[in-house]
C-alpha positions in Angstrom: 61.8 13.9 47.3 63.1 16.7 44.6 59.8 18.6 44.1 58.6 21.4 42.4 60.3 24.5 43.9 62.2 27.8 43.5 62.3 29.1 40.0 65.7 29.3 38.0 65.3 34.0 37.2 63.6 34.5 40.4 65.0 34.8 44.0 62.2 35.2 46.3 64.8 36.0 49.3 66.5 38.5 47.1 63.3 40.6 46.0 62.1 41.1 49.3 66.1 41.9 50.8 66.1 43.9 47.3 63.1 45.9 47.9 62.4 46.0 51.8 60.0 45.1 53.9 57.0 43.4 53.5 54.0 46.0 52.8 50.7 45.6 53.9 47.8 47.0 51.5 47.1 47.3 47.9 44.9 45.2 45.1 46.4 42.2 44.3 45.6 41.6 40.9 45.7 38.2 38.5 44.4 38.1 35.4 43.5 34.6 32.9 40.7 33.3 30.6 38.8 30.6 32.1 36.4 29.9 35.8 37.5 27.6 38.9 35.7 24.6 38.3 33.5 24.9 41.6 33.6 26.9 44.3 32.6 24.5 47.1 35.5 23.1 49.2 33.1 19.5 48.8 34.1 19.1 44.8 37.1 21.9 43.8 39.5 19.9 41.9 41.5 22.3 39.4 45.1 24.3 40.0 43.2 27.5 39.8 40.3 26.9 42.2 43.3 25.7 44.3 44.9 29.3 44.2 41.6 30.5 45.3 40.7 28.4 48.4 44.6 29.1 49.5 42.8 32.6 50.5 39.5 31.6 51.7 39.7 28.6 53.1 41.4 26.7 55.9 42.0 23.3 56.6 43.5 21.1 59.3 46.1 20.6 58.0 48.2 22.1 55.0 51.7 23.1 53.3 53.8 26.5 54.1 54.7 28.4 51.4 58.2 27.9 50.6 61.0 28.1 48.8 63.0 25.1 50.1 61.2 21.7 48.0 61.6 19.8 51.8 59.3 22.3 54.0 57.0 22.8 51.3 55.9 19.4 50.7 56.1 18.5 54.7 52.8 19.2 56.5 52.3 21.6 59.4 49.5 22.3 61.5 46.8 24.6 60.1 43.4 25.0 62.2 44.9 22.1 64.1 47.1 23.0 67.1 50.0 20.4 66.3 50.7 17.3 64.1 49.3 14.1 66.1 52.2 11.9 66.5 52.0 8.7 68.8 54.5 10.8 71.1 51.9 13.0 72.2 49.0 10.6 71.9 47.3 11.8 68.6 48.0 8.6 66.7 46.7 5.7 68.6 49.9 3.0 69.4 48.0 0.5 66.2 47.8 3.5 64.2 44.0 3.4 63.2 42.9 6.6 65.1 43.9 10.0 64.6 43.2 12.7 67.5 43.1 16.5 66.1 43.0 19.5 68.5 41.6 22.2 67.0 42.7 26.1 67.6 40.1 28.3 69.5 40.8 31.1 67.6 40.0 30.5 63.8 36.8 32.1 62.9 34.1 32.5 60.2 32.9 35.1 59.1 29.2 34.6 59.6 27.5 37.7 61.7 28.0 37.4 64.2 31.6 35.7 63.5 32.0 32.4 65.6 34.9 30.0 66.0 35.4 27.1 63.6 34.7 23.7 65.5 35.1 19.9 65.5 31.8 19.9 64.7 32.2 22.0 61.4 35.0 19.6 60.7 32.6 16.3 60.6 30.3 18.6 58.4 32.6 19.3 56.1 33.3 15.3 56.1 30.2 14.8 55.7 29.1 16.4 52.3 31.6 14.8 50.5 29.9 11.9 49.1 26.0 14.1 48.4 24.6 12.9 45.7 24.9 15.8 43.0 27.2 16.1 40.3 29.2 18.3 42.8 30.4 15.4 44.9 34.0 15.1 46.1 36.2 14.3 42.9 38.6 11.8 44.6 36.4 10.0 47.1 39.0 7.1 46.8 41.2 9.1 49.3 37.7 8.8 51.5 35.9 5.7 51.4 38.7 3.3 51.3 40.5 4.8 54.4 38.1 6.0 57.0 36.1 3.8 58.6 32.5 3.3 57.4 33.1 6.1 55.0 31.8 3.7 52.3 28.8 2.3 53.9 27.8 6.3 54.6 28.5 7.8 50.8 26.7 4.2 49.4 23.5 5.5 51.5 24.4 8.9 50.8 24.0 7.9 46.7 20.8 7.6 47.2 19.4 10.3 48.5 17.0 12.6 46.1 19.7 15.3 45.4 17.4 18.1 46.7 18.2 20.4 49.6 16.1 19.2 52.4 16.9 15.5 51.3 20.6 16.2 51.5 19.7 18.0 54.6 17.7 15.5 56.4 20.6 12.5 55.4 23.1 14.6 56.7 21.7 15.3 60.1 20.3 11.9 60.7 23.7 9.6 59.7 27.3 9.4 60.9 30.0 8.5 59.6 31.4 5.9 62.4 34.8 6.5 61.8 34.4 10.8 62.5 33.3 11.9 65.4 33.5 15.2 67.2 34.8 14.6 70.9 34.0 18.1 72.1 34.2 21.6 70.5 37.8 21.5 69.5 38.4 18.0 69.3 37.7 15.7 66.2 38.5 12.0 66.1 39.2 10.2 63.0 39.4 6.5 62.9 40.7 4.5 60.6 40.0 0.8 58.2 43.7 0.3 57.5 46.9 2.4 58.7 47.1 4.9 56.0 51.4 6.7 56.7 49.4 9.7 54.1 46.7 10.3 56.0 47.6 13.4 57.3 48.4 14.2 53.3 44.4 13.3 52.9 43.2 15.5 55.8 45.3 18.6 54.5 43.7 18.5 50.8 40.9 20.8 50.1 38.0 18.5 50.4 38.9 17.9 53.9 37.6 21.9 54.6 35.4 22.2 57.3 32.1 23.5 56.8 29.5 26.2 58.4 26.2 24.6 59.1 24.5 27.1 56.6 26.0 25.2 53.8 23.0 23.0 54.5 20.4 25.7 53.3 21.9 25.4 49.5 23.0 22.7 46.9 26.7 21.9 46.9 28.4 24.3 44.7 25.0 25.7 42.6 24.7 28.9 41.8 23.0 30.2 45.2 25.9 28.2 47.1 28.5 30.3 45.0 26.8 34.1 46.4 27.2 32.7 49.8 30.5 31.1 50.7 31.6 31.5 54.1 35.4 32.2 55.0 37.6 30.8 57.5 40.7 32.2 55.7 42.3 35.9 55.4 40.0 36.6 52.6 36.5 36.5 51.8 34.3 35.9 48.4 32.7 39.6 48.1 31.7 39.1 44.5 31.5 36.5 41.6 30.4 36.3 38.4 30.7 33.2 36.4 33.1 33.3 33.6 33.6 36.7 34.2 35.1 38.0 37.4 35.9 37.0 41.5 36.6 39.7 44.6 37.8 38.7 47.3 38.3 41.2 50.5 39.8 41.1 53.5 37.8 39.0 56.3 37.3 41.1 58.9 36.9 37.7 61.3 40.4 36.5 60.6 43.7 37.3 62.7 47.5 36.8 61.6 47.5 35.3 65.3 44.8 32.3 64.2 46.8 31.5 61.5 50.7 30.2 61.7 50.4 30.0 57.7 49.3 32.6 55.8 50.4 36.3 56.3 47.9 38.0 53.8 49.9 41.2 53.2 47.1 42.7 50.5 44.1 43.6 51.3 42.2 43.3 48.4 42.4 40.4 45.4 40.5 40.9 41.8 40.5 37.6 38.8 39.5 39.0 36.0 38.5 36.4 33.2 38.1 36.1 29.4 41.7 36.8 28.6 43.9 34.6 26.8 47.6 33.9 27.4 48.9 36.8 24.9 46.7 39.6 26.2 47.3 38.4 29.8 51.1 38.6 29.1 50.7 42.3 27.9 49.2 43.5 30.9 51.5 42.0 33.1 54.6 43.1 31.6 52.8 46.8 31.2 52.0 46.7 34.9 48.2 46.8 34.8 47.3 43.2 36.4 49.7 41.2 38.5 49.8 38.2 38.4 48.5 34.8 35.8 45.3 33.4 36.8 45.3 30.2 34.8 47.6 30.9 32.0 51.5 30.4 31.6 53.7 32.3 29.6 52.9 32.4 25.9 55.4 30.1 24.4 56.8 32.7 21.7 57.9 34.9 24.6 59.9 32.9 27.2 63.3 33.0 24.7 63.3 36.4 24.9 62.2 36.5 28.5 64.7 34.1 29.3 67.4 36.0 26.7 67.5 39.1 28.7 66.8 37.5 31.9 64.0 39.4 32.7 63.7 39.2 36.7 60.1 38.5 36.9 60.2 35.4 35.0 60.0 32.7 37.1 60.4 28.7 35.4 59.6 26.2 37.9 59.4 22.8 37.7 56.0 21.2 38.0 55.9 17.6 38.5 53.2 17.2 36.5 52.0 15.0 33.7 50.5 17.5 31.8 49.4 17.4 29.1 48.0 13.7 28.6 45.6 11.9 26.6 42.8 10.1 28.5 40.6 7.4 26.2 36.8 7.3 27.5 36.3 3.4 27.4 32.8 3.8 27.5 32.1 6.0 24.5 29.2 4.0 22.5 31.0 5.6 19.2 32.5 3.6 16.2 30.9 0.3 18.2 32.7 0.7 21.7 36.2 1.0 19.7 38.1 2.6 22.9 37.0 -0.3 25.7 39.6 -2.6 23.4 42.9 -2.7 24.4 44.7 -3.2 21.1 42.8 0.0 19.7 44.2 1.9 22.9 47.4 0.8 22.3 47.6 1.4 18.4 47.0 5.0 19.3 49.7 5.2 21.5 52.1 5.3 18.8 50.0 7.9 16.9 51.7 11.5 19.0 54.2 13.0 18.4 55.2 14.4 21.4 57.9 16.9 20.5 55.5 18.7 19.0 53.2 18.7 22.1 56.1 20.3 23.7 56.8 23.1 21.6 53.3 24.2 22.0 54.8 24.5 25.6 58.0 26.5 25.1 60.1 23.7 23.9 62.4 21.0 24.9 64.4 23.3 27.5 60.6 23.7 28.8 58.9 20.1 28.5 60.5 15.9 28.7 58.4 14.2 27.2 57.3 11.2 29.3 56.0 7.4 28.4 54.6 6.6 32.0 51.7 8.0 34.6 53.9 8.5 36.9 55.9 12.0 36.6 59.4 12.3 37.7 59.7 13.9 41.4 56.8 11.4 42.5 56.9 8.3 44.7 57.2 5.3 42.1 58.8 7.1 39.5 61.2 5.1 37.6 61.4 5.5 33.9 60.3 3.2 31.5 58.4 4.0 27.6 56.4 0.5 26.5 55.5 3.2 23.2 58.3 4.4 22.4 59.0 6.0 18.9 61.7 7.7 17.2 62.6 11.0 19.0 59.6 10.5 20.7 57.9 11.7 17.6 55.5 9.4 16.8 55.3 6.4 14.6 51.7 7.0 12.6 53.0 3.6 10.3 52.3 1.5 13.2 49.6 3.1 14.8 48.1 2.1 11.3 48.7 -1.3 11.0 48.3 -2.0 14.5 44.5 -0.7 14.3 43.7 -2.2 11.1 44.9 -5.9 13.1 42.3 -4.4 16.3 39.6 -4.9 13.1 39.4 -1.1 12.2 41.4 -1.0 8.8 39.7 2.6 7.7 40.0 4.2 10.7 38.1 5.8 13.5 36.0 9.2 14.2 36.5 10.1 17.5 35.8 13.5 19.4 38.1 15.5 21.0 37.0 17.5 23.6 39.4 20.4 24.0 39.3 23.2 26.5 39.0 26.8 24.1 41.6 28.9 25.5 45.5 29.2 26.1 47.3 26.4 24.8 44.7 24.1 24.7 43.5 24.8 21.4 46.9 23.6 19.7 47.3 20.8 21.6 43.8 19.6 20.2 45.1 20.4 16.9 48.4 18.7 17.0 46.5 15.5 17.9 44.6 16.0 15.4 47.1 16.2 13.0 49.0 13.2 14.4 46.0 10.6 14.3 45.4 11.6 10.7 48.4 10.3 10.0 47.5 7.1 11.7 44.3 7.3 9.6 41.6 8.1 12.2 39.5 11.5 12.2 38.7 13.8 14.6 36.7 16.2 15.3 37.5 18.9 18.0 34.7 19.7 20.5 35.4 23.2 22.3 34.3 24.2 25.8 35.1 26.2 28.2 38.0 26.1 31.0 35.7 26.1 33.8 33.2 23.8 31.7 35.6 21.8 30.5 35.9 19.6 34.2 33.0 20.3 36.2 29.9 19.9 33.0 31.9 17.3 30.9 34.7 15.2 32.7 33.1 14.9 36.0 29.7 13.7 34.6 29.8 9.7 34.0 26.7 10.6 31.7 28.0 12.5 29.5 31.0 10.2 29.0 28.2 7.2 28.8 26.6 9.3 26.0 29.5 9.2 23.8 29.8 13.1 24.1 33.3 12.9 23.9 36.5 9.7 22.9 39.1 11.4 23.8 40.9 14.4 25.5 43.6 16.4 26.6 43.4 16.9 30.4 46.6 17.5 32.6 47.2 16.3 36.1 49.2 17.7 39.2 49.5 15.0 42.5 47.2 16.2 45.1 50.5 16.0 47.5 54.5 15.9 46.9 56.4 14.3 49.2 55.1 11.1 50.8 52.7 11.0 47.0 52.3 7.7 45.4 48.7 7.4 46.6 47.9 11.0 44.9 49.0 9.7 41.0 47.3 6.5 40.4 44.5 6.5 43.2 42.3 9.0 41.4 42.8 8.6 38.0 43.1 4.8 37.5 40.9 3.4 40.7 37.9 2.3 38.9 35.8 1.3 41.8 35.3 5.1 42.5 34.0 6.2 39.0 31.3 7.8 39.7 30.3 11.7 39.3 33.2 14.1 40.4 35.3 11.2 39.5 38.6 11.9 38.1 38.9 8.0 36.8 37.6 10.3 33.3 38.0 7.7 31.0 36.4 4.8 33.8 39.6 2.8 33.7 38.5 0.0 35.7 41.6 -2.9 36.5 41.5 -5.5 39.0 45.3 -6.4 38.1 45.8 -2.4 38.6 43.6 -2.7 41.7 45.5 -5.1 43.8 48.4 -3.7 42.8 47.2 -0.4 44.1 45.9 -1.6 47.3 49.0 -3.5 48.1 51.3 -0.2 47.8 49.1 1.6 50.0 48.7 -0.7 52.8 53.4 -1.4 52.2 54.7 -2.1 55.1 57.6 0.6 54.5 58.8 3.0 51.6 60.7 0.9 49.3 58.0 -2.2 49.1 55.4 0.8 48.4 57.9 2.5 45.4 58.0 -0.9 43.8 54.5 -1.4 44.2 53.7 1.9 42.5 56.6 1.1 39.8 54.4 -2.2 39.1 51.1 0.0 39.1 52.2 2.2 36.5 53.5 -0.5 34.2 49.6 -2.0 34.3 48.3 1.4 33.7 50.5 1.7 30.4 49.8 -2.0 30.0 46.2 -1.2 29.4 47.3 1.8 27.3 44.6 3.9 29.7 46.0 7.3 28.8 48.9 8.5 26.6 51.4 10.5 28.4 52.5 13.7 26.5 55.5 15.6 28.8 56.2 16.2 32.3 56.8 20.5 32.4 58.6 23.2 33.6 56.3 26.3 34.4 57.0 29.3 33.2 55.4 31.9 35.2 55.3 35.9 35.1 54.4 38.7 37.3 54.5 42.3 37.5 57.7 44.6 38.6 55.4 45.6 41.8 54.8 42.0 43.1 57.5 40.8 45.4 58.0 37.8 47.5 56.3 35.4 45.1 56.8 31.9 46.2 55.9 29.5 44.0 53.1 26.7 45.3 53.0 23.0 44.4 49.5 22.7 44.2 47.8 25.6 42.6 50.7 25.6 39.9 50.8 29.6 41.2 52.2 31.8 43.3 50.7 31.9 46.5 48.4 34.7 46.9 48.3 34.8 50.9 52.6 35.8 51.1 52.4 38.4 48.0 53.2 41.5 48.8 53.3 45.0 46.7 55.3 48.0 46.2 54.2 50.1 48.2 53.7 53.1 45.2 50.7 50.7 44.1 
């Protein structure tokens, strides 16, 4: 599958031929405006929290960093000591059980350090479904594959969400379906073959975790002083909205770890800069690299122009931007749960414009689907099309005033307060206008923005919000048609963490979606997903804006900065500095 990979001014192989090699040492130093979303392996669910955990945490499984789009979207083994095959007995011969042997050497760095085990694994497993606001934000992946996953998270739900509740629910249950065999041996068995499952096991969530993760809340405030590392780095420091430090963990060797080669020793994130002032210090060579910011759009002609060698454009395969309808908002009587409303507003954006917000058309495609090119099921098709792709605010009109709403609507627009955000909000706003319906921008924060608002059923139920601009990047590449649809559109998981924002909820879309991931082979399951995303658009449950090319800048002393899928970044963990810094 054509992926995101290797950027079109930036040879990774060249800059570190072109300037020697690799140097250990140094502060590696990125620099952006907003906070991760959560720290806690259990719920992170945003590109930059990603780029974070690719330094302190491990999983069984994972992706090397890589220029070549076919080894970085193919698994390897991570705290596992191989990929279970049927060949050498980790997949059972009916495929419903997966056996994972677990290195001996991967540590944590409690005090004294001990070795990460099976046991830490089913922990890990085992916190996904608590019942806090911090739950896992894709339990979909979870609950429909493992078996008795789902009977465990519907107990789990309700449980008081205190700590010795949570405590006391989690030492006393199983999950049938996860056992630990022995120290270094986990078992994982399985309701329906699942050919991504592996694709499951190697996303964040999957993290194992340290049995003092117990003593606090997932992901409050007293959980986010006390992370425990697995990975080259640890969490010294962090201040919310304001600043993370990460040091070297001392527990951690280059020899536990056949991924990650952690060449500097020390990483800062500074916060509470937008896109403009985060561009000036990296081009003047006092931070490093971008946080959670892309390059302001009024400088990549230039950039571009003079071919400026730490520019890097990459392409994302992402739908991002996109608007997402909340079909439970209680405003202007329940408006958005109608399907003729949803769809009169798909013809509203103009989404041209969206894309010059984000560098332009040699930047941005605009896109009339869910599905983004580079993904399993991708095949293109626009049920809204317009003009140009410009919009078409006569029809938007006419077909809202035949839903029953001839003067309009008022809807809010919750819009993230930094980087490009605020224009997008604003172009929307400009564009509905047109098609005769107000709105009125709420701002928030970046690392609000998901984890207080989006995630939280109740304040969607409240009518805190009708619409927004989120973006979304599959959880995998490669073998991905599960990681597009699965979280966003799968009503039956809405719940808090959720991704389903909007609480699309299908049983046309369902079927459709359970058939694909239980297709006998490949092609069946890329019709399938074809068939899914036509229901989606059907039911006008978002409005796709653009699929994107990143463009992505970095100081003259960073070298060998390979671009990774799923933090949107560069991967912090191969980095490397001149060695004057």
């Amino acid at each position: 599958m054509p992926g995101p990979s290797g950027g079109t001014s930036s040879d990774n192989a060249a800059n570190v031929n072109a300037a020697g090699q690799p140097v250990k040492g140094g502060t590696l130093k990125l620099i952006g405006s907003g906070d991760v979303d959560h720290l806690d392996t259990a719920s992170g669910y945003y590109t930059a929290t990603y780029t974070l955990e690719r330094a302190f945490t491990r999983q069984l499984f994972t992706y090397p960093a890589s220029t070549d789009p076919t080894k970085s979207t193919t698994i390897v083994a991570d705290l596992a000591t191989e990929i279970p095959t049927t060949a050498n007995q980790g997949i059972s011969a009916d495929g419903l059980t997966y056996t994972v042997h677990l290195r001996s050497d991967a540590m944590w760095d409690t005090s004294p350090a001990r070795p990460v085990t099976a046991q830490d694994e089913v922990l890990g497993m085992k916190r996904l479904c608590n019942p806090t606001p911090n739950a896992v934000g894709a339990p979909g992946y979870y609950e429909g594959v493992i078996a008795g996953f789902q009977q465990y998270c519907d107990a789990f739900a309700k449980v008081s969400p205190t700590i010795p509740a949570i405590k006391a629910f989690i030492q006393s249950h199983d999950i049938s379906g996860i056992k630990a065999v022995d120290a270094t041996t986990v078992q994982f068995t399985l309701v329906k073959k699942a050919n991504d499952f592996l694709n499951i096991l190697a996303m964040p969530f999957s993290s194992p975790a340290p049995a003092e993760y117990l003593n606090y809340l997932p992901d409050d405030a007293n959980f986010r002083s006390h992370t425990i590392s697995d990975g080259p780095y640890a969490i010294t420091s962090y201040t919310a909205n304001q600043s993370i430090k990460l040091d070297r963990n001392p527990a951690w060797t280059k020899a536990s770890d056949p991924v990650r080669d952690a060449y500097v020793d020390h990483i800062t994130i500074t916060e509470g800069q937008d896109e403009g002032p985060v561009q000036q210090q990296l081009q003047a060579g006092t931070a490093d690299m971008q946080w959670d910011t892309t390059v302001p759009t009024a400088s990549v002609p230039a950039l571009k122009a003079t071919k400026d060698p730490r520019l890097g454009v990459y392409p994302s395969g992402s739908t991002n931007p996109f608007l997402v309808f909340n079909e439970q908002s209680p405003n202007n009587q329940g408006a958005l749960g109608k399907v003729a409303v949803r769809q009169a507003l798909e013809y509203a954006i103009d989404k041209v414009a969206i894309g010059q917000i984000y560098g332009g058309p040699t930047l941005n495609t605009p896109l009339g689907q869910a599905i983004p090119p580079g993904s399993l099921g991708y095949e293109k098709f626009d049920p809204y099309a317009t003009p140009g792709s410009k919009g078409d605010p006569a029809k938007c009109k006419s077909m809202l005033a035949a839903a029953g709403y001839p003067n309009g609507l008022v809807l809010k627009d919750l819009a993230r307060n930094a980087g490009k955000h605020p224009a997008v909000a604003q172009s929307v706003q400009a564009d509905l206008k047109a098609c005769g319906v107000t709105t009125q921008i709420v701002p928030v924060s970046q690392g609000d923005y998901y984890g207080k608002y989006l995630n939280l059923p109740s304040a969607a139920k409240a009518g805190n919000w009708d619409i927004t601009e989120p973006g979304w990047v599959p959880d995998w590449f490669g073998n991905n048609g599960r990681a597009n649809l699965e979280p966003l559109f799968d009503g039956r998981n809405y719940g808090p963490g959720s991704t389903d924002w909007g609480d699309y909820d299908s049983p046309a879309f369902n079927a459709l979606l359970d058939q694909a991931m239980t297709a006998p082979d490949q092609a069946t399951a890329e019709s399938l997903w074809h068939q899914a995303d036509q229901q989606v658009m059907k039911d006008a449950a978002i409005v796709p804006f653009e699929t994107q090319n990143d463009a992505m800048y970095r100081s003259t002393r960073v070298h060998n900065a390979i671009f990774e899928l799923f933090s949107q970044n560069y991967d912090v963990t191969e980095v490397w500095l001149s060695p004057s810094s």
